[in-house]
Every structure is written in structure tokens, then in C-alpha cells.
C-alpha positions as CSV (number, residue, x, y, z in Angstrom):
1,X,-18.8,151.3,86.0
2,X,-18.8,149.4,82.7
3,X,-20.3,145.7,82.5
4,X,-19.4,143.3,79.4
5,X,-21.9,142.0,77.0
6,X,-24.6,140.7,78.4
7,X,-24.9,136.9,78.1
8,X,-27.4,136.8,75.7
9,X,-24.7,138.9,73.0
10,X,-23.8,137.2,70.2
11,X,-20.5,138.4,70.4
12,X,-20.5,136.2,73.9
13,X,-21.8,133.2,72.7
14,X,-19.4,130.2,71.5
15,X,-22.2,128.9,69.0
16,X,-22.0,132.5,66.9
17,X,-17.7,131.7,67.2
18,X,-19.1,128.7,65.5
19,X,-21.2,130.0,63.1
20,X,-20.0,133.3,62.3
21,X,-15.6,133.2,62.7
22,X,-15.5,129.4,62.0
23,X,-14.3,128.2,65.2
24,X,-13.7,124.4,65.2
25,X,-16.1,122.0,65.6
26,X,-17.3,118.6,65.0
27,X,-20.4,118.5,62.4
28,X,-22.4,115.7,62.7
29,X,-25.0,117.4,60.0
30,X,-26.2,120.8,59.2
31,X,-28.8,122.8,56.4
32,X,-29.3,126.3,55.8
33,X,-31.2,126.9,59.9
34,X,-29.6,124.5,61.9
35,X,-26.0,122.5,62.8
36,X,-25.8,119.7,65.1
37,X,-22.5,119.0,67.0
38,X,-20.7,116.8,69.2
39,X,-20.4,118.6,72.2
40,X,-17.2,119.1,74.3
41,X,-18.1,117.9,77.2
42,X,-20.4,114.9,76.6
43,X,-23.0,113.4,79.3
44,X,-21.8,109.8,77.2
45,X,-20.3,109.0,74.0
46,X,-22.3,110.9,71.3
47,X,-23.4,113.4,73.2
48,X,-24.6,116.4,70.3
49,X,-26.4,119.7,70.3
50,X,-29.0,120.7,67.5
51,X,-28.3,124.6,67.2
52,X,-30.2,127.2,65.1
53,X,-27.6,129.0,62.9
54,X,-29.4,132.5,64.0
55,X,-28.8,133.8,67.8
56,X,-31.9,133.1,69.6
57,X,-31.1,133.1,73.5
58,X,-34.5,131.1,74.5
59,X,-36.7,128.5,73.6
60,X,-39.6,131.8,73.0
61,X,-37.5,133.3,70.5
62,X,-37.8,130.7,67.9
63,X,-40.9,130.8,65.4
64,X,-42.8,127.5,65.2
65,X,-41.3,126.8,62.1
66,X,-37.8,126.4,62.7
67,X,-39.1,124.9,66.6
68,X,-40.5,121.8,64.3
69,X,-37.9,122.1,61.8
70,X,-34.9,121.4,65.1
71,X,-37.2,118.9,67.2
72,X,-37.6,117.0,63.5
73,X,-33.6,117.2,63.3
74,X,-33.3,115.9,66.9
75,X,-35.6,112.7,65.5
76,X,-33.3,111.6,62.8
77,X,-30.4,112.3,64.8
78,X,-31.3,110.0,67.8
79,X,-31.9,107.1,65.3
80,X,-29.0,107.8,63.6
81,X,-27.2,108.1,67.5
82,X,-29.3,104.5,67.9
83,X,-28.4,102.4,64.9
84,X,-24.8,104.0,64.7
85,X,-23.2,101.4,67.3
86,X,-22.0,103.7,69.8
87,X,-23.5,102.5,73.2
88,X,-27.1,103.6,73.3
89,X,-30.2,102.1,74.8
90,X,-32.2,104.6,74.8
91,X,-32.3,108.8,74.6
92,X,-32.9,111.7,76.4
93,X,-33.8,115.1,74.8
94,X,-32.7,118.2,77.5
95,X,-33.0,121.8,77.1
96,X,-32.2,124.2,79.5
97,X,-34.4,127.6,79.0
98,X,-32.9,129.8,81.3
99,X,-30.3,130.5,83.8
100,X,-32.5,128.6,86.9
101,X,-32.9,126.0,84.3
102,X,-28.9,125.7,84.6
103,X,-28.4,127.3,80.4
104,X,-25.3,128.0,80.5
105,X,-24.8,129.1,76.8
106,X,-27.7,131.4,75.6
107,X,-27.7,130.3,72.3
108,X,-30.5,127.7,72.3
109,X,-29.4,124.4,71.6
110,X,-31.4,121.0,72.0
111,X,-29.4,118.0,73.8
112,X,-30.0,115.0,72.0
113,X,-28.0,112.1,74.9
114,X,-27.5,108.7,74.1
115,X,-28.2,107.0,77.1
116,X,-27.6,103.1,78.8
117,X,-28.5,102.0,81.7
118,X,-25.2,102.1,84.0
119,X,-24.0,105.1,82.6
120,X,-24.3,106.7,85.4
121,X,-26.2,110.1,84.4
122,X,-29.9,110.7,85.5
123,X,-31.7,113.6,85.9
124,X,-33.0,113.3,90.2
125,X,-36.3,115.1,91.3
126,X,-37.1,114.9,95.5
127,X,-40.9,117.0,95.3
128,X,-40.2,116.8,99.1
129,X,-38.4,120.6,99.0
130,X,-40.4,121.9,96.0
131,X,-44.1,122.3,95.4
132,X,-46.6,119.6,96.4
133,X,-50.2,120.6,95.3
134,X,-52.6,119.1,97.5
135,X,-55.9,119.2,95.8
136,X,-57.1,118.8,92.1
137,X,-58.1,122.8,92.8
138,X,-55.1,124.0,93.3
139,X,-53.8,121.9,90.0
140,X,-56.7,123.7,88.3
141,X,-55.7,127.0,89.1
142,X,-52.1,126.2,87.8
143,X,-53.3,125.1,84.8
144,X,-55.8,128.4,84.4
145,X,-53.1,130.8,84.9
146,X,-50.7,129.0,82.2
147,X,-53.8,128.6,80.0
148,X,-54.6,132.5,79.7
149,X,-51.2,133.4,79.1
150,X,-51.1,130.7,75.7
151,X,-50.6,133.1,72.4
């Protein structure tokens, strides 16, 4: 039995389309690493993605270089998103790493969503089903086991 390419392929992934056969697209600015985008599907109005121009799947495969260069880009870009008059009191910055983090492309790409107050969207968090740590030990222990796994 033969599987397709694996989601990760660049030859699966609409942002190479982009990049690499031209595919349309609406370019709010780009350089020589990174585009950003409106996106298709918008949380609200103005709604882009900041994308490197390389396939990197996840958030690890970037070097710190071009992870500053893309969080820099997402600055200016919510400014611009700010003083631009399209409804906007404030932003959100959302990246999904991962397909339990809901990444549906694996390209990495950085959300930059305008955001007001009634429009609607929120991200919703009960702890109630998830994990509860109960004593500042247990917290320390998290934080250990993260810590000696730093590069």
C-alpha cells in the first residue's frame, strides 16, 4: 500500500504553491526570508500570516536568526494592522506547532489577528479537564524536566 506525501512535503504544502509555482495571493510585504499574507479565511478583517520563504514544518526548525527576523516582522505588521483603520483594538499573535496544537498547514506561519472586543473570537481554556498542579513541587519538577532539555 502506497501513502501520499507526508504532510510535512513541500510538494503538500500551499505556502511552497505560493512561493515556488506562484500561486495567487495577497502580499501585504515580503524580503528575501519571509512573506506576509492575508489569509483566506480570516479570524476578522486583516487577518495575515508571516511565512518563512524556506519549508520549515515547526516552530524547531527555524534558526534564531530568522525566529527574530519573523517575530520583528509580526511587530511592524500589527502597528501597521493598528494605525491602518481596519477595526482593531488590540492583537493576538497565534501559532499552532503541531497537529494537537490544531497546525493545519506544516509550513510555519505566525498569525498576526487584529482583534476588538465583540468580535466574537477568543481563545477558551476550562483547567478543570486538563492538568491542575497542586503544589509548587510538582511545578518545580515541570519546570526541571523542560529546563535540562534547553539547547
Amino acid at each position: 500500500m502506497t501513502q501520499g506525501p507526508k504532510k510535512e512535503d513541500p510538494s503538500n504544502c500551499p505556502f511552497c504553491g505560493i512561493f515556488e509555482r506562484g500561486e495567487p495571493v495577497s502580499m501585504v510585504w515580503e524580503d528575501a526570508q519571509v512573506a506576509v499574507f492575508v489569509v483566506l479565511k480570516p479570524v476578522n478583517l486583516g487577518n495575515v500570516v508571516v511565512v518563512p520563504k524556506r519549508h520549515l514544518p515547526y516552530l524547531a526548525d527555524l534558526d534564531d536568526e530568522l525566529a527574530m527576523h519573523i517575530m520583528l516582522v509580526a511587530k511592524r505588521v500589527a502597528a501597521s494592522i493598528r494605525e491602518c483603520g481596519l477595526p482593531c483594538e488590540g492583537i493576538n499573535l497565534f501559532l499552532a506547532d503541531g497537529e494537537a496544537a490544531e497546525q493545519e498547514v506544516f509550513h510555519f506561519h505566525l498569525h498576526v489577528y487584529p482583534r476588538f472586543k465583540s468580535d466574537g473570537f477568543g481563545f477558551r481554556y476550562d483547567p478543570t479537564p486538563n492538568f491542575v498542579l497542586g503544589s509548587r513541587a510538582e511545578m518545580d519538577e515541570v519546570a526541571e524536566k523542560i529546563r535540562n532539555h534547553l539547547k
